[in-house]
N, C-alpha and C positions, 0 to 999 in steps of 0.2 A: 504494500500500500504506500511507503514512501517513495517509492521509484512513482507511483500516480500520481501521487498529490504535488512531487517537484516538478514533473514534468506541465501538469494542471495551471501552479501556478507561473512558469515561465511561459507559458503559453496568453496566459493573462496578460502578465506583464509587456507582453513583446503587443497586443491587443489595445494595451493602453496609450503605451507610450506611441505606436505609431497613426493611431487613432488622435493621440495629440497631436497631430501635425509635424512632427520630428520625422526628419529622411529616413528611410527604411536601411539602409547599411548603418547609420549611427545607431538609432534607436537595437538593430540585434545586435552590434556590438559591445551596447552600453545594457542589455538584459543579459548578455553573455556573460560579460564581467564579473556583475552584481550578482550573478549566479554563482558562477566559480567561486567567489568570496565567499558568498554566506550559505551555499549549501554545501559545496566540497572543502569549505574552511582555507582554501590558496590565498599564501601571502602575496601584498601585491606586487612585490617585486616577481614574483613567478609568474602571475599576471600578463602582469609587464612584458617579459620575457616573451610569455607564450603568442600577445596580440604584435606583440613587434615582427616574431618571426614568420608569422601567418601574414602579413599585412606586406612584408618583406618579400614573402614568395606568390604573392599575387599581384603585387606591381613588378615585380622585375619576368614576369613571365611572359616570353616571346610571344606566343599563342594571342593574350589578350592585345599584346600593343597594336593589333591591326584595326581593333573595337573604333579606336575615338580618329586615326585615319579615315576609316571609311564613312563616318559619320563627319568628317572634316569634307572631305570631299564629296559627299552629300548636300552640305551647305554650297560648297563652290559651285558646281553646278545650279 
């Protein structure tokens, strides 16, 4: 029942905050976090750690850099 009721309420929370008007990749970032902290008890340097390397290997990945090109030259035409 605790695996239900965490997942319940992150599911809430991601509900709220992006229902407040906050961007959809901050708001899961910032339910992600608050998560990690207070139901897996992760200090926030490990946190830290964790969202720098993930945030790390999804901008530096070749695959996506064609995304905001081809929406560049979208505009141009």
């Amino acid at each position: 029942m605790e695996t239900f009721s965490s997942l319940l309420v992150v599911i809430v929370l991601i509900a709220l905050v992006v229902g407040a008007g906050v961007w959809i990749f901050v708001g899961i970032g910032l339910v992600g976090a608050l998560s990690l902290f207070f139901l897996r008890d992760y200090s926030l340097d490990r946190i830290g750690l964790l969202l720098q390397s993930s945030v790390w290997n999804g901008v530096s990945s070749w695959e996506l850099s064609a995304i905001p090109l081809f929406i560049w030259m979208g505009e141009i035409l």
